[in-house]
C-alpha positions in Angstrom: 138.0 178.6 114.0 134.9 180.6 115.1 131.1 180.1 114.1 131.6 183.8 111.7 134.4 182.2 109.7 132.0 179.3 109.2 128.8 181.2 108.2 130.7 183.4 105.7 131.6 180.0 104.1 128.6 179.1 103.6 126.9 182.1 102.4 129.2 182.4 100.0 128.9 179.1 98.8 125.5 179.1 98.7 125.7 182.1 96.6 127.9 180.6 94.1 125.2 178.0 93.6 122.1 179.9 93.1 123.2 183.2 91.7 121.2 186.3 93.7 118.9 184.3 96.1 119.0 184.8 99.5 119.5 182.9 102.4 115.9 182.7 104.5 115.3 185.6 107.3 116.1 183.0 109.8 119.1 181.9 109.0 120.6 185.8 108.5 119.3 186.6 111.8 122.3 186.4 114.3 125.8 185.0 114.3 125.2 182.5 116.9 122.8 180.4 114.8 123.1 176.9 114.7 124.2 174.3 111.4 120.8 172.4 113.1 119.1 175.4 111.7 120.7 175.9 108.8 120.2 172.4 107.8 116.6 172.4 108.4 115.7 175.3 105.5 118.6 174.4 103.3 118.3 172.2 100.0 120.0 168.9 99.5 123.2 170.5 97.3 123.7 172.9 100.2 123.9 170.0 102.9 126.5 168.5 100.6 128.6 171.5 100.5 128.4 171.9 104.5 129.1 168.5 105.1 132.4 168.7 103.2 133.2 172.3 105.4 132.7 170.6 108.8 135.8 168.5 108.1 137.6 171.9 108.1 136.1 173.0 111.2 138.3 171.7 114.0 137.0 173.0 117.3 133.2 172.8 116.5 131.0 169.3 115.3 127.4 169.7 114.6 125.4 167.1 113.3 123.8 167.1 110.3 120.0 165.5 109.9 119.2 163.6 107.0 116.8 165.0 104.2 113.3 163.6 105.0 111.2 165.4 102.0 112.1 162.8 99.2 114.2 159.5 100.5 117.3 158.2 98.8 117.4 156.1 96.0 120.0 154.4 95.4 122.6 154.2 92.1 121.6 151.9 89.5 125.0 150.6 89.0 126.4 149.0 92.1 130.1 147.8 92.8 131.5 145.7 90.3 131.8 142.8 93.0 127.8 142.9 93.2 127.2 142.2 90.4 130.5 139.7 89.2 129.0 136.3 90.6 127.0 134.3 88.5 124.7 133.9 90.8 123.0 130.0 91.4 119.5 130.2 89.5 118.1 129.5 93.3 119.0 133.0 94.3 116.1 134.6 91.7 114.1 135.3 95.0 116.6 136.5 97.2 118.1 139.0 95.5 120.0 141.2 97.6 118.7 144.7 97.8 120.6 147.6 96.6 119.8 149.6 99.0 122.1 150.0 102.0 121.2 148.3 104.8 122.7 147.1 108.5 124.5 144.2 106.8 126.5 146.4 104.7 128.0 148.0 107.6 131.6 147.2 108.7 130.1 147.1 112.2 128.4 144.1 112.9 125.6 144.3 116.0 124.7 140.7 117.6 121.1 140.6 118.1 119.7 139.2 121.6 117.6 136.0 122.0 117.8 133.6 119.2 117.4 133.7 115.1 114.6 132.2 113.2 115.2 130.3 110.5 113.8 132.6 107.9 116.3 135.0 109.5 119.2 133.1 107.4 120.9 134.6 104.4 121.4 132.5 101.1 118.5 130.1 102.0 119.0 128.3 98.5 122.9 127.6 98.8 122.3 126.0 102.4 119.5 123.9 100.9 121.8 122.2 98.5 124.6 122.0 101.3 122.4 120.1 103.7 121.2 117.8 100.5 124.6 117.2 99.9 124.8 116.3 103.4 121.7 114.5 104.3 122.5 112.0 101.7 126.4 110.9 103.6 124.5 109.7 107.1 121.6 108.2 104.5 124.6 105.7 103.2 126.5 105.5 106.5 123.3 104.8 108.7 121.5 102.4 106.0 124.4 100.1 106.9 123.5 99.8 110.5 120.7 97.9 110.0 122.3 94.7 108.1 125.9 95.1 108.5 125.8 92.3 111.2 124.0 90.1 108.9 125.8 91.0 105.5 129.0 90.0 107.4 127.2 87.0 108.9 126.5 86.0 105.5 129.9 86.2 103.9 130.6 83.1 106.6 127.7 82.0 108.7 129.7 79.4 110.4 131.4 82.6 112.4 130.6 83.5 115.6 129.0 86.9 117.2 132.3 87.9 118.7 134.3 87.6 115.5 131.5 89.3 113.9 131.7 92.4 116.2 135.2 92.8 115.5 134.6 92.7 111.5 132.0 95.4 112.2 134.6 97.5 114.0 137.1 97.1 111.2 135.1 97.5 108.3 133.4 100.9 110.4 137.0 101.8 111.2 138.1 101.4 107.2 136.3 104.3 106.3 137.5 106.6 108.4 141.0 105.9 107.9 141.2 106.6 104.1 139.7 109.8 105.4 142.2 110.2 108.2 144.8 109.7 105.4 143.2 112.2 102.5 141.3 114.7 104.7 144.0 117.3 105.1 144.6 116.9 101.6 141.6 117.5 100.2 141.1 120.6 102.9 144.6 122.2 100.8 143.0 121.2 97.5 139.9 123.0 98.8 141.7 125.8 99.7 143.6 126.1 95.9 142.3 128.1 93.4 142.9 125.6 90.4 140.4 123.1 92.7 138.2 125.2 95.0 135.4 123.9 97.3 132.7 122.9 94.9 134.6 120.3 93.0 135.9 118.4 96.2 132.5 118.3 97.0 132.0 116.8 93.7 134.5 114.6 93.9 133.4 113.3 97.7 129.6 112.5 96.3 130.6 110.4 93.3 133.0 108.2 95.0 131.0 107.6 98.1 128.3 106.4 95.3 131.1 104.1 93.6 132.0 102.6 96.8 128.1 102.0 97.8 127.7 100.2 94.6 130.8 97.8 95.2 129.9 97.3 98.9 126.8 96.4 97.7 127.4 93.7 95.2 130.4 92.2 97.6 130.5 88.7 98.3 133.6 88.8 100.9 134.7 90.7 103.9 137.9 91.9 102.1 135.7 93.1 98.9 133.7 95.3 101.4 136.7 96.6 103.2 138.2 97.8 99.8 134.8 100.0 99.2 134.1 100.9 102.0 138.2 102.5 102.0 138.1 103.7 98.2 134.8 105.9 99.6 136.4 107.3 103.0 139.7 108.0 100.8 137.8 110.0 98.0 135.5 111.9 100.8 136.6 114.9 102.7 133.3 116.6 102.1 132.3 117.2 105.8 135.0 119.6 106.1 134.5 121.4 102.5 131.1 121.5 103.8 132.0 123.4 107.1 134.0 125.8 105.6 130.8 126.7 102.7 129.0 127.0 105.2 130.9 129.2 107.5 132.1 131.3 104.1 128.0 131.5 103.4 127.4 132.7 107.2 130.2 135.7 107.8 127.7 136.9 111.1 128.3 134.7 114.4 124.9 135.7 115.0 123.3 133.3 112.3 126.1 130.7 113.2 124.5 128.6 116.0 121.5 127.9 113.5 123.6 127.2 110.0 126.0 125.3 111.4 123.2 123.1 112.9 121.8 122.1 110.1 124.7 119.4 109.6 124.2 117.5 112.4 120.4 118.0 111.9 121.3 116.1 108.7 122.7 113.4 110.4 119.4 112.9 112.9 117.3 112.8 109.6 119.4 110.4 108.2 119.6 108.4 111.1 115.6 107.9 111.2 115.0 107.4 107.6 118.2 105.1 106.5 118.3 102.6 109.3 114.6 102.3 108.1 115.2 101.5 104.7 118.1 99.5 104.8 116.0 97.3 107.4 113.0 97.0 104.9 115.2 96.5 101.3 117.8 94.0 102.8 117.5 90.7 102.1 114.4 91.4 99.9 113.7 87.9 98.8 113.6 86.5 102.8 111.8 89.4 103.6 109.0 89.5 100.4 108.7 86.7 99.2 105.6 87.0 97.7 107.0 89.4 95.6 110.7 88.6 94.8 110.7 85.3 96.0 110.4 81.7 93.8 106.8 82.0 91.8 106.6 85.5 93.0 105.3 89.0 91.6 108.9 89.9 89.9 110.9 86.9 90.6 109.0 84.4 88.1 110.1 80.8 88.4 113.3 80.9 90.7 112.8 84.5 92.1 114.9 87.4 91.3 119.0 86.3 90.4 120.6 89.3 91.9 119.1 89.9 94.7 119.0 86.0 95.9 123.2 86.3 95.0 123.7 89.8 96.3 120.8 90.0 99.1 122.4 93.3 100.6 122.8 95.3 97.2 119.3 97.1 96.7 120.0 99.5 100.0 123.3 100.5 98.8 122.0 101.1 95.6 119.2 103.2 96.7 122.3 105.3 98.4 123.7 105.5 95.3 120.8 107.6 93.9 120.0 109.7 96.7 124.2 110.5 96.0 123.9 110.9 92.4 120.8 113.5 93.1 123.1 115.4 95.5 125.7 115.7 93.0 123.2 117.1 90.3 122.1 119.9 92.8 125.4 120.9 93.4 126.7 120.8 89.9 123.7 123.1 88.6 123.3 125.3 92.0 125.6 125.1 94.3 128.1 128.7 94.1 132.0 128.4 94.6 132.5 130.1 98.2 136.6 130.1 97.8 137.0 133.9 97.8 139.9 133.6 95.3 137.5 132.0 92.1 134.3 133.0 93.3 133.6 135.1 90.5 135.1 132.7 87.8 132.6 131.8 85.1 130.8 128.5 86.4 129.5 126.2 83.4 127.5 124.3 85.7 125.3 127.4 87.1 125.1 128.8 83.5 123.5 125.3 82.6 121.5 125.4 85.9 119.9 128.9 85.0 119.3 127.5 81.0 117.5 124.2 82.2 115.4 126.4 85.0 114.2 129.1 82.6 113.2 125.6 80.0 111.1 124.4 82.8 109.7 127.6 83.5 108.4 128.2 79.7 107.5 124.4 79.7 105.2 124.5 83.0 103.9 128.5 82.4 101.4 129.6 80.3 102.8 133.4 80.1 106.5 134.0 81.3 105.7 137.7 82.3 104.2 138.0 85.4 102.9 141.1 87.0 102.4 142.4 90.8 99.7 144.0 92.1 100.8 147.6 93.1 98.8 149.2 95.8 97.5 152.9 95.2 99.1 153.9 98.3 102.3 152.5 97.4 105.3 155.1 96.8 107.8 153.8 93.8 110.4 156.2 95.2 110.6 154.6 98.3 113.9 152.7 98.9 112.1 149.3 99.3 110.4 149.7 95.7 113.3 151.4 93.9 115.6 148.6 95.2 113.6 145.9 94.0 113.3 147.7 90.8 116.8 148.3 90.4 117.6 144.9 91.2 115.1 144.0 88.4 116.9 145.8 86.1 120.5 145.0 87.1 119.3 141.0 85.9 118.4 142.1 82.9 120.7 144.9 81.3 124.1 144.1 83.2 126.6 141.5 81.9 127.0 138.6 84.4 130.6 138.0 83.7 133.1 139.2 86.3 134.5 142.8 85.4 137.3 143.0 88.2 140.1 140.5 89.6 140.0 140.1 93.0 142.9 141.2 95.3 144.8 137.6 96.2 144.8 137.1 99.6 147.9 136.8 102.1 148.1 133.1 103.1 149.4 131.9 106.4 152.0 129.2 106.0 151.4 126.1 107.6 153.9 126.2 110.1 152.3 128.7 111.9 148.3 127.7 111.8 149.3 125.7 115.4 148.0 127.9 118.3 147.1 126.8 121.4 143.9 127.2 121.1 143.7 125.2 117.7 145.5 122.2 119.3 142.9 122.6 122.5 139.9 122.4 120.4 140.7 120.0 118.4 142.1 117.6 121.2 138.4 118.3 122.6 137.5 117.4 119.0 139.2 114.1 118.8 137.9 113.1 121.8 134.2 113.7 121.5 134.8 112.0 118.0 136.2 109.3 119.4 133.5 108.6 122.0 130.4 109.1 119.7 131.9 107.3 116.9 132.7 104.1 118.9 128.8 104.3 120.5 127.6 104.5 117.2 129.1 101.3 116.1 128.7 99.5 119.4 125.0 100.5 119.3 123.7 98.8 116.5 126.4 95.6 117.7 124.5 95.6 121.2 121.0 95.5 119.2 121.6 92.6 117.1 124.3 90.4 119.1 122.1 87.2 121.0 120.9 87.5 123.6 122.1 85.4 126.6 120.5 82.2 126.9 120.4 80.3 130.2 120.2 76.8 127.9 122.8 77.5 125.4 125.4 79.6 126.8 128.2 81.8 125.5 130.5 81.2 127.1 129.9 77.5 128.2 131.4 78.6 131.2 129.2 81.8 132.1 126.4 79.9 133.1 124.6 83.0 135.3 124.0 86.7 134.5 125.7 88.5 138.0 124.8 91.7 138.6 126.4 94.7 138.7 129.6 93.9 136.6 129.6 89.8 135.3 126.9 89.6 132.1 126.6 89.5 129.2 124.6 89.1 125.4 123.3 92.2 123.4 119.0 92.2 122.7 119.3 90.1 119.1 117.1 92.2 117.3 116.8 91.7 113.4 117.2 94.0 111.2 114.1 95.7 111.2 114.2 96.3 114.5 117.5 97.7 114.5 116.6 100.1 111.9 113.4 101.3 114.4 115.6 101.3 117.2 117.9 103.7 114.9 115.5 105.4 113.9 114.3 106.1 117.7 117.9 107.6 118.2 117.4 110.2 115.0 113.7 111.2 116.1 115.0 112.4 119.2 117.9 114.2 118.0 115.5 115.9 115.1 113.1 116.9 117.8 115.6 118.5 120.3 117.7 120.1 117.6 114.4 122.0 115.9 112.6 122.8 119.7 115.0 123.1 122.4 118.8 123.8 121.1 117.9 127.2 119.6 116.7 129.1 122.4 119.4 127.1 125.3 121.9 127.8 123.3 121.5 131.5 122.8 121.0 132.0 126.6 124.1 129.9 127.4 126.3 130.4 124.5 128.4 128.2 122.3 131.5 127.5 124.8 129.2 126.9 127.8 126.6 124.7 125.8 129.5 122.6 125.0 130.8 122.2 128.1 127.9 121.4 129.5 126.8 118.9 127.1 129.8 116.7 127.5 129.3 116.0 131.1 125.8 113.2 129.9 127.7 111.4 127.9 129.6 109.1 131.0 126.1 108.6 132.1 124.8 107.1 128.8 128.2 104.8 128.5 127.5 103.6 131.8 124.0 103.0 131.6 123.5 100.9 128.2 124.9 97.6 128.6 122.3 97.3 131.6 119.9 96.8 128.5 120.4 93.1 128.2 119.2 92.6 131.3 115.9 94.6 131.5 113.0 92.2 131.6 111.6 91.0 128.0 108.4 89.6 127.1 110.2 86.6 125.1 112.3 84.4 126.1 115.9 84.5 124.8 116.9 83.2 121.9 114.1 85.3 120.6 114.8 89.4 120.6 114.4 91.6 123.6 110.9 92.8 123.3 108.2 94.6 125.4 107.4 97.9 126.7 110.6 97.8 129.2 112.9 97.3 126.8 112.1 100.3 124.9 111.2 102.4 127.6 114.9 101.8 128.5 116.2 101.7 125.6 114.5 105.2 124.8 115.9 106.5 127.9 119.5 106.1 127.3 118.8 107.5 123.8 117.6 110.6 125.0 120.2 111.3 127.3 122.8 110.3 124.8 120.8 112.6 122.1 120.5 115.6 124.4 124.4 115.6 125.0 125.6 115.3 121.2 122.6 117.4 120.2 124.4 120.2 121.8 127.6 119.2 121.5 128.1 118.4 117.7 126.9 122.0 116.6 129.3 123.5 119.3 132.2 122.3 118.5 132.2 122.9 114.4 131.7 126.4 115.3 134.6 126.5 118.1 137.0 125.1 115.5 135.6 127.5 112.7 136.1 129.9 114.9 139.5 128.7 116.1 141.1 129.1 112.8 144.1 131.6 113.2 143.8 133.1 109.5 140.7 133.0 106.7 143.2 131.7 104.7 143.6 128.3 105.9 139.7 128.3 107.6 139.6 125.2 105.2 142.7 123.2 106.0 141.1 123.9 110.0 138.4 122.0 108.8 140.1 119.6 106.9 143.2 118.9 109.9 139.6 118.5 112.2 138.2 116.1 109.7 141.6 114.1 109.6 141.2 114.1 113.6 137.9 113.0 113.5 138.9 110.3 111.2 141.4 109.0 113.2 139.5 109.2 116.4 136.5 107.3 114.5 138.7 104.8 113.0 140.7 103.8 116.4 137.1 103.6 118.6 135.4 101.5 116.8 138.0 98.9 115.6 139.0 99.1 119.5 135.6 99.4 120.4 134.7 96.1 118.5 137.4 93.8 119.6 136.5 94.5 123.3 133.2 93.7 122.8 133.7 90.3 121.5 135.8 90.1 124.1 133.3 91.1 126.5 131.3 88.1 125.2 133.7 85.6 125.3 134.8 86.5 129.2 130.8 87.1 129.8 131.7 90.6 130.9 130.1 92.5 127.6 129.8 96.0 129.6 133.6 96.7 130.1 133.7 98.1 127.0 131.2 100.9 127.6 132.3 101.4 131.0 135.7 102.3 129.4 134.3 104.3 127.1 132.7 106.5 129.6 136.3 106.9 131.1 137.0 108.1 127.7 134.2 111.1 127.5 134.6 111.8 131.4 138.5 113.1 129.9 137.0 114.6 127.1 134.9 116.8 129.1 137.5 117.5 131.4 140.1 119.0 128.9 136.8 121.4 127.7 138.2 123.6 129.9 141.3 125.0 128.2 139.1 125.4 125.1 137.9 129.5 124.1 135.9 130.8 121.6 138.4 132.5 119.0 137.4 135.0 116.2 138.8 132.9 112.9 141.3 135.4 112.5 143.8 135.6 115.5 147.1 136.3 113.3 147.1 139.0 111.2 149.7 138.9 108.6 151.8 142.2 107.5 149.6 145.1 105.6 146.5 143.7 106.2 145.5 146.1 108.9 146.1 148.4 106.7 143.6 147.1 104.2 141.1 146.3 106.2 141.2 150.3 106.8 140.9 150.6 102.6 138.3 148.4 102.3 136.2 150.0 105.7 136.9 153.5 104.0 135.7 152.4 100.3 132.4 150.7 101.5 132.1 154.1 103.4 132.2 155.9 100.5 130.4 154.1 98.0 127.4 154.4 100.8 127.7 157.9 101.1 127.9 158.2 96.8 
């Protein structure tokens, strides 16, 4: 089909549309012109017209510039699924623009180097996800500074071995009842008649019951039931990952959102080992103030907390949990793609108590922007943001269109390789980080050896390299600072180096990487007990040295799970076979998790109070860098999938639809 055929089209087209005029000089003046041409010193209704004849031109394609007199403006009415979504009252200021843009694309571009943080979508639903967060390793970590001595105090005639081993049980409780209930609350996160936000819900308020009853315990079997009725009613860190990864769709922003959980963890490890050091005990520790003829305790000092010395901590837990919950309830948006657009009470009430506070705290509720003269309203930045203006106040914010249910792999079928791989890799980095965890704080308040008093009677000499023994017998204080040293490290590293490392080395090789420091940490601590102190046992391991050391082997622990954490939630998000079971992944990688942190420590404790009966107290470690030496050799087999490896029957096909509609509501 010649270029003749195709300017006879269009002249008569173009005079169909406006009658007698004619066409200008230059485009009349010789059959070999050009559509370039033609386009240039046509109007916009005749580009229209010769875009929709080029699709009947078979042998010729000539592009067709944009009109750059007056730019586009987009419809005031979007899609219906824009504009469904009650939206959390936290998203006022990050209304998304109407106006197309990159994102809206079905081609996603990776951008070199590494993303800012302002860079991230849906800033206000990842603020409540990492409060929800932040306010788990508060509890968890809080503990680490007095377990030793609550359990100590439930029967102070035992010794430190059979206290270590209580530690590792009532540390390994936990995460059982989540090894049992995690995948089941990953399928009940996954169902439409539960959906993500309320298993969150659910996690929250009974880790704050079980704070309260491990609070006010006065036996080790009353704190092992709490501490299991919260680890069986919490499978939020996997809800949590899949939000998260439901929130983030580009792999671009991935490496920083999915940081921000174990960034949670570092914050919480410096500020709750700190104030569960400084609440516990609070009568012993003021009492000037709660103590007999005190501030608050009056005659015979405060009655609760002289009976229940370990209960203000855990209830301070309970608050920061309760304020977690509120957030979510009022802010937080369901991410389950199937209810998403459901009616949600708990926003609606969100949006009613923000707008109170606004009329309470504001003089006028209208404000006004300053518009600068040189400022054009029709430009697509302006229009958008006025559209968007208008879309919050004239459209209905109830859903006006049922989404399309989703195929759903079937369970039998999620196992790939490459799932079992990663989470092997997952189970075994668990394992290892969740038994140094409890052994740390252990190893910081165990007593120290004493050359007068031994334990044993029989190990009367610390031998070098393999036969000593005693941890640094720290109080509780202490431990919380050296806690804290562990979470100021991790904070630091996570915010100043992890970004830009791991966008030149990539997720897969910053994980393989990583795992190789952790044998070197294991190996390393127990040599802690014997670094010089400036007291003399039975007093703690003080001085310069011993935190010199001590800081050390924190930072090379730090630096390995700093990059290692973040890495592997992404490698199992992305290891998913289907987006339909993304959250039982995370919830079968939860249950792992729970299963590898419940066997370390309870493993991990016995055979340190065995090490301190045989006055051999670093076997333990030295096994447990056997343990991470494996892990980091199976990191191998693992690859980076794409969360969608199986594709079910039809839904090639409409993936086409859905590419082919977002095209054509652009181009409308």
């Amino acid at each position: 089909m010649g270029s003749t055929f195709f300017e006879n089209e269009t002249s008569n087209l173009d005079a169909s549309i406006n009658g007698d005029d004619e066409l200008p000089a230059d485009c009349n003046a010789s059959n070999n012109i050009g559509l370039q041409d033609f386009a240039h010193n046509s109007t916009t209704q005749r580009q229209y017209i010769v875009q929709h004849l080029t699709h009947d031109v078979d042998d010729e394609h000539i592009p067709i510039p944009q009109e750059e007199k007056k730019p586009w403006r987009p419809s005031t009415l979007p899609r219906p699924s824009s504009i469904a979504r009650y939206a959390s009252f936290l998203d006022k200021d990050e209304a998304p623009s109407t106006s197309p843009s990159p994102s809206h694309t079905p081609i996603r571009q990776d951008r070199p180097g590494p993303v800012a943080w302002r860079d991230l979508p849906k800033k206000s639903q990842l603020a409540i996800l990492t409060l929800a967060r932040l306010s788990e390793p508060l509890t968890q970590t809080s503990l680490t500074a007095y377990m030793f001595y609550q359990l100590k105090s439930f029967n102070p005639s035992l010794p430190a071995s059979t206290i270590s081993a209580q530690a590792g049980m009532l540390q390994g409780s936990f995460t059982a009842a989540q090894f049992v209930t995690a995948i089941l609350w990953g399928r009940m996160a996954d169902a439409e008649w539960v959906g993500r936000k309320r298993v969150l819900l659910i996690g929250l308020a009974g880790t704050g019951v079980s704070c309260v009853g491990f609070g006010f315990s006065r036996t080790f079997w009353q704190a092992m039931v709490c501490r299991t009725l919260g680890g069986a009613l919490n499978g939020n860190v996997g809800v949590m990952r899949t939000m998260i990864s439901e929130i983030i769709e580009e792999k671009r922003f991935q490496s920083r959102a999915f940081l921000l959980l174990p960034m949670c963890f570092n914050i919480g490890v410096i500020i709750g080992p700190i104030l569960g050091g400084l609440l516990s005990d609070p009568v012993r520790s003021y009492p000037s103030v709660f103590g007999e003829d005190s501030l608050f305790g009056g005659e015979n000092g405060v009655y609760w907390l002289k009976h229940w010395p370990y209960a203000l901590p855990n209830l301070m837990s309970a608050v920061f949990l309760f304020i977690s919950a509120i957030g979510v309830v009022f802010g937080l948006e369901e991410t389950l793609e199937a209810i998403r657009d459901r009616p949600d009470l708990g926003l609606r009430l969100g949006h009613l108590i923000a707008n109170a506070m606004r009329h309470l705290f504001r003089r006028n509720t209208h404000h006004y922007t300053a518009v600068n003269a040189d400022d054009d309203l029709d430009s697509p930045t302006n229009s958008s943001r006025l559209d968007s203006y208008e879309l919050e106040s004239r459209l209905p914010k109830s859903p006006t269109q049922k989404p399309k249910p989703r195929q759903k792999l079937p369970l039998s079928r999620i196992w790939t390789r490459n799932v079992l791989c990663t989470l092997l890799c997952h189970s075994i980095l668990a394992l290892h980080i969740g038994t140094f965890n409890n052994l740390w704080f252990i190893h910081l308040s165990a007593p120290r050896f004493d050359p007068e008093n031994p334990s044993p009677p029989s190990h009367t000499r610390q031998s070098l390299p393999f036969s000593f023994t005693g941890g640094l017998g720290m109080p509780p204080r202490s431990v919380g600072f050296a806690m804290a040293v562990l979470g100021v490290i991790g904070i630091s590293l996570q915010l100043l180096v992890y970004p830009a490392v791991n966008a030149r080395l990539g997720t897969l090789r910053s994980f393989r990487y990583s795992l190789c420091l952790f044998p070197l940490t294991y190996t390393l601590t127990p040599y802690l007990s014997i670094i010089h102190s400036s007291l003399a046992p039975p007093n703690q391991a003080s001085g310069i040295l011993v935190w010199l050391a001590l800081s050390c082997v924190l930072l090379v622990q730090v630096v390995g799970r700093t990059f290692a954490l973040p890495a592997t939630i992404i490698l199992i998000n992305n290891c998913s076979p289907h987006p339909s079971v993304l959250g039982t992944i995370h919830g079968i990688a939860q249950s792992v998790s729970s299963a590898s942190r419940t066997i370390g420590p309870v493993l991990g404790g016995w055979g340190y109070g065995k090490g301190l009966q045989v006055g051999a107290v670093g076997a333990v470690w030295w096994a447990l860098a056997v343990v991470a030496g494996v892990g980091w050799l199976l990191s191998g087999l693992v690859r980076e999938g794409d969360g969608h490896e199986i594709w079910l029957e039809g839904e090639g096909e409409k993936e086409d639809e859905e590419e082919e509609d977002g095209a054509n509501e652009v181009g409308r």
